[in-house]
N, C-alpha and C positions, 0 to 999 in steps of 0.2 A: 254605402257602409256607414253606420256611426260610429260612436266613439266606443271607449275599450273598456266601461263601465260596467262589462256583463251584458251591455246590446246587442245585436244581430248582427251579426255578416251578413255580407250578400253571398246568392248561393255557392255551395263551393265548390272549390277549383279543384282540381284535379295533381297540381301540385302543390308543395308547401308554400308558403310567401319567405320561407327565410332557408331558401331550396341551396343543400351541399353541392359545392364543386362536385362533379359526376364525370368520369371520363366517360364516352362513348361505351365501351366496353361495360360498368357497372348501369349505365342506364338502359343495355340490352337485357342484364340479366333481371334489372327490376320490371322491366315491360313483358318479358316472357314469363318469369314468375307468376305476376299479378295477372294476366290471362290465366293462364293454368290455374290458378287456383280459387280464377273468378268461375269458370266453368265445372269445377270439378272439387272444389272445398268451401263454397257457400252452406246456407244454414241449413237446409235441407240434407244437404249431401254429409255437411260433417254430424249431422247428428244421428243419421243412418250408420256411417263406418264407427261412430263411436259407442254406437249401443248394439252396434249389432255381427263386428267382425272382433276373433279374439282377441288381434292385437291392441285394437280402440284407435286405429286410424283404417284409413285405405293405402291395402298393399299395395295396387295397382299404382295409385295417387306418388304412392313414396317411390318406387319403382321407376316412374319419368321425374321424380325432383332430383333423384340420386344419380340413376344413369343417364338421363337426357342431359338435364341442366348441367349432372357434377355440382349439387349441392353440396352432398355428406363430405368432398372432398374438396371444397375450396382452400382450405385452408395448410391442407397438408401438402408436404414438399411433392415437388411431381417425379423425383425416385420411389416413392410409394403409389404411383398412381392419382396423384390430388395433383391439383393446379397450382399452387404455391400461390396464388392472391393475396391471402392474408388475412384479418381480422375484420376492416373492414369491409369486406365483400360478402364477408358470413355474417355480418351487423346488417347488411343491406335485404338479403336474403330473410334473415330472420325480423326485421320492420314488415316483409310483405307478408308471410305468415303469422306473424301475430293481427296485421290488419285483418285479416281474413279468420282468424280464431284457429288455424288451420292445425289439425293435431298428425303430429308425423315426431319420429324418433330424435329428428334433427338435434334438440337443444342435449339430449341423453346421450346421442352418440357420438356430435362432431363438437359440444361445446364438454362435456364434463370427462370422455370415457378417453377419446383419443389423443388429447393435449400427452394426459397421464403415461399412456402408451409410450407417446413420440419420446416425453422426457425423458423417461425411468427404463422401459423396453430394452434387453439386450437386442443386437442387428437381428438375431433370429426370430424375433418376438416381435421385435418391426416389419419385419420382413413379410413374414406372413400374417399380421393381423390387420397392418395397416392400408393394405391394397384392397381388401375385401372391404373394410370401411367406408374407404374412396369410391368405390364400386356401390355399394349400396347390396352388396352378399349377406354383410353381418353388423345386426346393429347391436348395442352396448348398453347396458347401465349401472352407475356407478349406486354401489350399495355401502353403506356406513351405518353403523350401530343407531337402532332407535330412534328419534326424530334432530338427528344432528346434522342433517346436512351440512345446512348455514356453517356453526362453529366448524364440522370436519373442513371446510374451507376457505376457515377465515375468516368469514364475511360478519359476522354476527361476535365472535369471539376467538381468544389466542387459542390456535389451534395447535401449539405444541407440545401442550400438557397431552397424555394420554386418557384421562379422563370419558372425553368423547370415544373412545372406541373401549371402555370394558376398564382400561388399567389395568387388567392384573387381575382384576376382581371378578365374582358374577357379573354375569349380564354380557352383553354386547358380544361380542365376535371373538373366538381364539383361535388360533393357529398351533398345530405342533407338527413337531415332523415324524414324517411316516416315508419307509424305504425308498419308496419311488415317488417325494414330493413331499405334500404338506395335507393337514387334516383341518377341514374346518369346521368350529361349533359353533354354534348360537343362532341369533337372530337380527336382522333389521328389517324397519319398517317405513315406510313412505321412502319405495325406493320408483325413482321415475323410471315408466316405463320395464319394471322389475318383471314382471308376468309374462312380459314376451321378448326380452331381450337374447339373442343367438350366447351372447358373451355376458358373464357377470365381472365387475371387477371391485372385488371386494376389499373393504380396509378393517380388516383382523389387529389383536392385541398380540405377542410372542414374547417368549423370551423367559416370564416369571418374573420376579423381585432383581435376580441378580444383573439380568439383561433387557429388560422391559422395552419393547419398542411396536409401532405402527407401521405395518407393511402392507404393501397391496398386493393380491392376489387374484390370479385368473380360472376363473370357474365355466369350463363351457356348459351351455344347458344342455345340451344334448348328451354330453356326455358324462353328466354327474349323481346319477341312477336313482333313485328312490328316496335319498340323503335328502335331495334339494325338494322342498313345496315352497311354491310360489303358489298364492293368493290374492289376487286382483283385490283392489278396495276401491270402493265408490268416495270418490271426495269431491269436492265442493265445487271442482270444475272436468266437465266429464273429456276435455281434450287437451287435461294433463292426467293420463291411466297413472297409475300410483300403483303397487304391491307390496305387501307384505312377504320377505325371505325369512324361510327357516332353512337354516345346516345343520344334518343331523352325519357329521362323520363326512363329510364333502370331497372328495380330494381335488386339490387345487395346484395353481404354478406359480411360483413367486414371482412378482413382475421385476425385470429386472435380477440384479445381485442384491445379495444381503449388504449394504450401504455401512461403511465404517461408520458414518455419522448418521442416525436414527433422524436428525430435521430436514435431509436431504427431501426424505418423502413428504413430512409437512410445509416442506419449501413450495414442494412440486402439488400440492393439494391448494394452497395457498393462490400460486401461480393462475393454475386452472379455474379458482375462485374468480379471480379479477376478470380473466375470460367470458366465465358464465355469467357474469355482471353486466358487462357489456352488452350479452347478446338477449340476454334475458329485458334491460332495456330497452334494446333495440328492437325486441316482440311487445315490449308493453308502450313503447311511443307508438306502433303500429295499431295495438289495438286501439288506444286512444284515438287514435285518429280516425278509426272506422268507429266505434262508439261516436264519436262526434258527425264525422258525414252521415251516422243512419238517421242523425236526429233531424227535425223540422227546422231547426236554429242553430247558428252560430254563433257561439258567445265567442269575443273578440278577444276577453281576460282568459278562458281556460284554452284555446286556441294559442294565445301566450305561451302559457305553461305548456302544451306540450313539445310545439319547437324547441322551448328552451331546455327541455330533458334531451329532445331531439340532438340537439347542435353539442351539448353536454355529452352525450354518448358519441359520437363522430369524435369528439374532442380525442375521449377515450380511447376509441378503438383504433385512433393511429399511434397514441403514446405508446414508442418504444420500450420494450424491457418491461421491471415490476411498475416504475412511473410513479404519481402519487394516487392516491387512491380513488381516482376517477371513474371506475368502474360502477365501484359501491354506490356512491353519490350520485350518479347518473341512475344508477337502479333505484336509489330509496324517491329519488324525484319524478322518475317515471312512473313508478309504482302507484306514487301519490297524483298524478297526472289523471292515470288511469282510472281509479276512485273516483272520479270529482266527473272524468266523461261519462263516467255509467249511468250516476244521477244523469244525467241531460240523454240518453237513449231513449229512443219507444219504449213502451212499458214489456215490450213483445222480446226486448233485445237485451233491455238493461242487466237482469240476472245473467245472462251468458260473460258481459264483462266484467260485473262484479267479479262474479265466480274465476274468474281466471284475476284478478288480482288478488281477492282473499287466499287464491291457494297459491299464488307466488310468493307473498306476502311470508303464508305458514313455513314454506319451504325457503324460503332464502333471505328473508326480513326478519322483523318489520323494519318499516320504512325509517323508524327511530332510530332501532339498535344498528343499523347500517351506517348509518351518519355518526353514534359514537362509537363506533369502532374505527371507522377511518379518521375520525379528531386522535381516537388513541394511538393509531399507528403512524399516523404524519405528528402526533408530539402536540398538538393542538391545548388539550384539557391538561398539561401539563405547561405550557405556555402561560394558557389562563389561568391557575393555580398560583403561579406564580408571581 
């Protein structure tokens, strides 16, 4: 090996060099993982399911990650059917899938749809939405006004202005009430996995001038008639599926109760922010790493970098509670990890990893405004100001 100037590794290992305490049990689930998805979500295979099945992965594929492994359900308490493991085991999971480029519902169901459930969810609404999730019945995606993801949680900007969802105004998402529920208009776009989700869980504007607030609402696809078009859209990484939603008169369930306090819900969007942060990480130290084993070389200096987003997200994904904003920061560094491995990929492979940071990036970054949003929230640029 030489030195760490951007020389050569000797070939590589199989494990990291700056390798996480692993108990027996997480390193069962990364060794069955990573088979599975060496046999059955490589390039070939995912760019069949993604171009050629409607949901844009393999059902079959998703079907042994959800009921064999108990993916979709690592994280959720096992009165609902999930394993109660916890955050990091679903960080674990999702490094071997993003090594693998692997497109499956995973990050849309168990990292953004179901936290919001567990939170907000009356017991009847948990009851029965969150067993089928664990199960791998019914997968989810969280849909917000126009290309807000990012701000609707969090991660990019303050998300408890209403602004992101309509305010009040044209555009974005309303809600009003109708005899048996709620009615929803409008539209959102760059919704993951929007086109084939069983569940929509929508964040609508209500209330008018007098009562203004952001609520989330549950939209089954099946059973919301002609109102709902969904539209697949081709974007810039084909195993993250994207759609565009239109509501034209929707009828929906409010999740949860109408909340005295209107930040309750931007608390719990926020919350699930840091979530997706982590694991969204945790997919892109993964891909970086398979970006780098495809290539001829190892550079000693970007090999660096991605441990250390690596060990950064592990940091994260045990920090109890809201924590400091390690999630973001883990994401904006992995993010940039992953950039810098694509350059160094086969000419044959590098667009696949580009493509899936550019459009993580579009969706949940950039890598800049991630980092000052977490200065703004930990008090940092105010610190320095002063």
């Amino acid at each position: 090996m030489e030195t760490a100037d951007g020389a050569d590794l000797a070939a590589s290992t199989e494990e990291p060099l700056t390798e996480e305490p692993l108990t027996e049990e997480q390193r069962e689930i990364r060794r069955t993982l990573r088979k599975l998805l060496a046999r059955h979500a490589g390039p070939p295979a995912a760019r069949t399911a993604t171009a050629t099945t409607p949901e844009g992965y393999d059902p079959a594929l998703w079907a042994r990650m959800s009921g064999e492994l108990g993916l979709a359900g690592l994280a959720l308490p096992e009165e609902y059917g999930g394993t109660g493991r916890g955050l990091p085991e679903l960080a674990l999971a999702c490094e071997e899938t993003g090594r693998a480029l692997a497109s499956s519902p995973l990050l849309a169901t168990s990292a953004l749809t179901a936290p919001l459930i567990a939170a907000l969810g009356t017991p009847a609404q948990r009851a029965e939405l969150l067993p089928r999730i664990a199960g791998g019945r019914l997968t989810c995606a969280l849909a917000v006004p126009g290309g807000s993801l990012a701000h609707a949680l969090g991660l990019t900007g303050d998300n408890t202005t209403g602004a992101w969802s309509g305010d009040g105004r044209a555009g974005g998402v309303q809600a009003r009430p109708a005899p048996d529920g709620w009615l929803l208009y409008g539209e959102a776009e760059q919704v993951l996995d929007g086109h084939s989700a069983g569940l929509l869980l929508v964040a609508a504007h209500t209330g008018g001038f007098a009562r203004s607030r952001t609520l989330l609402y549950l939209v089954t696809a099946g059973d919301a008639g002609p109102g709902l078009v969904r539209t697949r859209r081709t974007g810039l990484d084909p195993t993250r599926p994207q759609a565009g939603v239109q509501l034209r008169d929707v009828r929906a369930e409010l999740l949860g109760e109408d909340p005295e306090d209107p930040a309750d819900v931007t608390r719990a969007l926020a919350a699930a922010g840091r979530t997706a942060a982590v694991l969204l990480a945790a997919e892109a130290t993964g891909a970086a790493r398979g970006a780098l084993d495809a290539g001829e070389r190892r550079l000693a200096e970007l090999y660096a970098r991605i441990e250390a987003a690596r060990t950064l997200t592990y940091c994260a994904a045990r920090e109890p509670g809201p924590g400091p904003e390690g999630g973001p920061l883990a994401l904006a560094q992995a993010l940039e990890a992953l950039r810098a491995a694509a350059g160094e990929a086969p000419e044959r492979d590098a667009p696949r990893y580009a493509g899936r940071a550019a459009a993580d990036e579009l969706l949940f970054g950039p890598a800049g405004r991630l980092r000052a949003r977490a200065a703004e929230r930990t008090g940092l640029l105010r610190g320095a100001a002063a």
